[in-house]
C-alpha beads as a LAMMPS data file, in Angstrom:
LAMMPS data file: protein, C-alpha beads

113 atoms
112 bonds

1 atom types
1 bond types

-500.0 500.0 xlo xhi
-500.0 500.0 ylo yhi
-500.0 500.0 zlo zhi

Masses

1 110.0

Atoms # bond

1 1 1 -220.578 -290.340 388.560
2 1 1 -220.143 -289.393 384.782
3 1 1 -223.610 -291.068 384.085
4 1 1 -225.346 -289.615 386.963
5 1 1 -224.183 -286.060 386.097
6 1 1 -224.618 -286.379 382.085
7 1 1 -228.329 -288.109 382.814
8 1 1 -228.929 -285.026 385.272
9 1 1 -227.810 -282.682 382.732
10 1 1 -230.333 -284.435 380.025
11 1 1 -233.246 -284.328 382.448
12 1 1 -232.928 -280.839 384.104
13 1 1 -231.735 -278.912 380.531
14 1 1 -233.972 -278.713 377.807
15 1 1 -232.536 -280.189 374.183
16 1 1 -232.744 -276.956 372.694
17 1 1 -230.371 -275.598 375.629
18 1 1 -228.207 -278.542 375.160
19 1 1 -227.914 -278.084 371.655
20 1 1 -227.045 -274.214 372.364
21 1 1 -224.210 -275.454 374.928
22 1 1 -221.839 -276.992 372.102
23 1 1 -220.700 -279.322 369.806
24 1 1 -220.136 -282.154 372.428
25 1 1 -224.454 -282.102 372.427
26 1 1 -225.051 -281.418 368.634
27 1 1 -226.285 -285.061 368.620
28 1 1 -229.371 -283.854 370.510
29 1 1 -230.637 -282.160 367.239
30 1 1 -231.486 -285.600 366.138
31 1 1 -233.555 -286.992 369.017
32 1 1 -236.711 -285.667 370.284
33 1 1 -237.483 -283.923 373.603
34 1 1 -238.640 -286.747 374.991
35 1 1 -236.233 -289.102 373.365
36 1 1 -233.052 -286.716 375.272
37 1 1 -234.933 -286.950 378.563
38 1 1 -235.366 -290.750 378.308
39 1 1 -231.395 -290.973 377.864
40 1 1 -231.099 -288.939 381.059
41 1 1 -233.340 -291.133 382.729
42 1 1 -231.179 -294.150 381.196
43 1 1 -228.074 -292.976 382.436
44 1 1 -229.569 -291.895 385.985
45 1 1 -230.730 -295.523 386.215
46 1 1 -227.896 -297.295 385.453
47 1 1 -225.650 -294.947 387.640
48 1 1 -228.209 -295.655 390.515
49 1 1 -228.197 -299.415 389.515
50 1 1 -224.513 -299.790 389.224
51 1 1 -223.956 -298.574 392.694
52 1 1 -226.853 -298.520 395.328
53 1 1 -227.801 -302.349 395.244
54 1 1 -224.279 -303.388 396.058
55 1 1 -223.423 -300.468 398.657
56 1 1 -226.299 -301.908 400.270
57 1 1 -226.398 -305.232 400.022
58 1 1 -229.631 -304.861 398.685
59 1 1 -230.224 -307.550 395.870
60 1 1 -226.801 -307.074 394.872
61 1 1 -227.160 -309.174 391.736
62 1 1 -229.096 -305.795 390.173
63 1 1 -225.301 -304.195 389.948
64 1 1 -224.117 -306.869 387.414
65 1 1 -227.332 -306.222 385.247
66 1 1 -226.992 -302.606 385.583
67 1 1 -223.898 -303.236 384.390
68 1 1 -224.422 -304.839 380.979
69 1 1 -227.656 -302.001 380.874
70 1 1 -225.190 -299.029 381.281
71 1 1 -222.808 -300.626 378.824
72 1 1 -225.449 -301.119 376.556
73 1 1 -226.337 -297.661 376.754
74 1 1 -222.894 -296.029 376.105
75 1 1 -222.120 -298.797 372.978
76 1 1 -225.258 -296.980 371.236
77 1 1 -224.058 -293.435 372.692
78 1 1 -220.451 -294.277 370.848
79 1 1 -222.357 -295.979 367.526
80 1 1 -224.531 -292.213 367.133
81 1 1 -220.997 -290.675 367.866
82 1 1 -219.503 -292.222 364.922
83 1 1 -222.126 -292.149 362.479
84 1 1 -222.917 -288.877 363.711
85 1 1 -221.274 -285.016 363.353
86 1 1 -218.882 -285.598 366.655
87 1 1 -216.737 -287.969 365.056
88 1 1 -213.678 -286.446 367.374
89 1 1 -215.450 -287.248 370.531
90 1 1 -215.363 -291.096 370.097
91 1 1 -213.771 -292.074 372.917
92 1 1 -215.325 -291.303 375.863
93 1 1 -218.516 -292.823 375.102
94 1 1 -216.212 -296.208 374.362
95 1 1 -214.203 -295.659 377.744
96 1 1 -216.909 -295.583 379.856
97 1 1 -218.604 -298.632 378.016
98 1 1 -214.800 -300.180 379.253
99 1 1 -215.783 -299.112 382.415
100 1 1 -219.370 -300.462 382.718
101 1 1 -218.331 -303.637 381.745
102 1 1 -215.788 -304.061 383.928
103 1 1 -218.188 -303.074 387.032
104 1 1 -220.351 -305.680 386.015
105 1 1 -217.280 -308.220 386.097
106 1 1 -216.341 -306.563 389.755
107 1 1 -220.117 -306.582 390.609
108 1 1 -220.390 -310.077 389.663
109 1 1 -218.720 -311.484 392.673
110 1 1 -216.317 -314.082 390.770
111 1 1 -213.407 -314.255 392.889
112 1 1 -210.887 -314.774 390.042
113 1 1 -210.612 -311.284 388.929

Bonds

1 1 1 2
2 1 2 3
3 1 3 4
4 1 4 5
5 1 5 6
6 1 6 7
7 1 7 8
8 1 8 9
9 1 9 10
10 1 10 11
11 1 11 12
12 1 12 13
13 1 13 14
14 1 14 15
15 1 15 16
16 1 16 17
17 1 17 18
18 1 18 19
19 1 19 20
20 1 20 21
21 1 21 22
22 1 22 23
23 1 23 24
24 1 24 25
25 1 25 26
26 1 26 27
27 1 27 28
28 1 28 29
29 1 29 30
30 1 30 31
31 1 31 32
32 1 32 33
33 1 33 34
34 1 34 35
35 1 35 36
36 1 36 37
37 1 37 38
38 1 38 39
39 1 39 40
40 1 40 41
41 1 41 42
42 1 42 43
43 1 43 44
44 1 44 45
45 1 45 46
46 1 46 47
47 1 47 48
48 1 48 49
49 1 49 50
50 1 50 51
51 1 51 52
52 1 52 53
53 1 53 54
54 1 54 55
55 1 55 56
56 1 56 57
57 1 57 58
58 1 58 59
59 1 59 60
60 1 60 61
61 1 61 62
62 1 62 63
63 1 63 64
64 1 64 65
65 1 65 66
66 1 66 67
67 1 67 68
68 1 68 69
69 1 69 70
70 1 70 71
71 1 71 72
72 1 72 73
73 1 73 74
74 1 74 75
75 1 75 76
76 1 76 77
77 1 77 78
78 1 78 79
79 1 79 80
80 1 80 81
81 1 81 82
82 1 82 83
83 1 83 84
84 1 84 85
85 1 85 86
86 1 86 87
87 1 87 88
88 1 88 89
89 1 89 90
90 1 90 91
91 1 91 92
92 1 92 93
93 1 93 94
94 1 94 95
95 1 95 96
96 1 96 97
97 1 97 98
98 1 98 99
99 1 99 100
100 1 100 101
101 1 101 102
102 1 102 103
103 1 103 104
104 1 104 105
105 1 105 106
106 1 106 107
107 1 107 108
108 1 108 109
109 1 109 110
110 1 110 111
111 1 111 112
112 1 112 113
């Protein structure tokens, strides 16, 4: 859900009102318009990914890989977090890389988890 609603947030905002909303978007300064909307789209993707293909039981072995994507994405969100001016704000994009990982393990289907 937190990557669903923060990729909504991306795509329906523009960066200039994300950048007016606070500190915890000042990162947005340094990425295009298009650039912010294609991390929306990123995050809506792997949110989708992580949970519609095993809900369904449709090619279930997408979860795992969106997964590994979503973690992916979050390790580069907490890299521009640290180099960047939110240094205070470091660990939620870490967390939820925590997180992403471990729903590919769960996704994964190994039974000795």
């Amino acid at each position: 859900m937190a990557l669903l609603g923060a990729g909504a947030i991306k795509l329906i905002k523009s960066r200039k009102d994300l950048i007016a909303s606070g500190a915890s978007m000042a990162w947005a300064e340094d990425f295009s318009d298009g650039g912010v909307k294609l991390i929306g789209l990123l995050e809506v993707v792997a949110a989708v990914g992580l949970v519609l293909p095993w809900a369904f039981q449709v090619a279930p072995a997408l979860t795992p890989l969106a997964g590994v994507g979503a973690a992916l994405l979050l390790l580069c969100a907490w890299w521009f977090t640290c180099a960047g001016r939110e240094s205070k704000a470091v660990g939620g994009p870490l967390l939820l890389a925590c997180w992403a990982c471990s729903s590919r393990s769960a996704g994964s289907g190994s039974s000795d988890l």
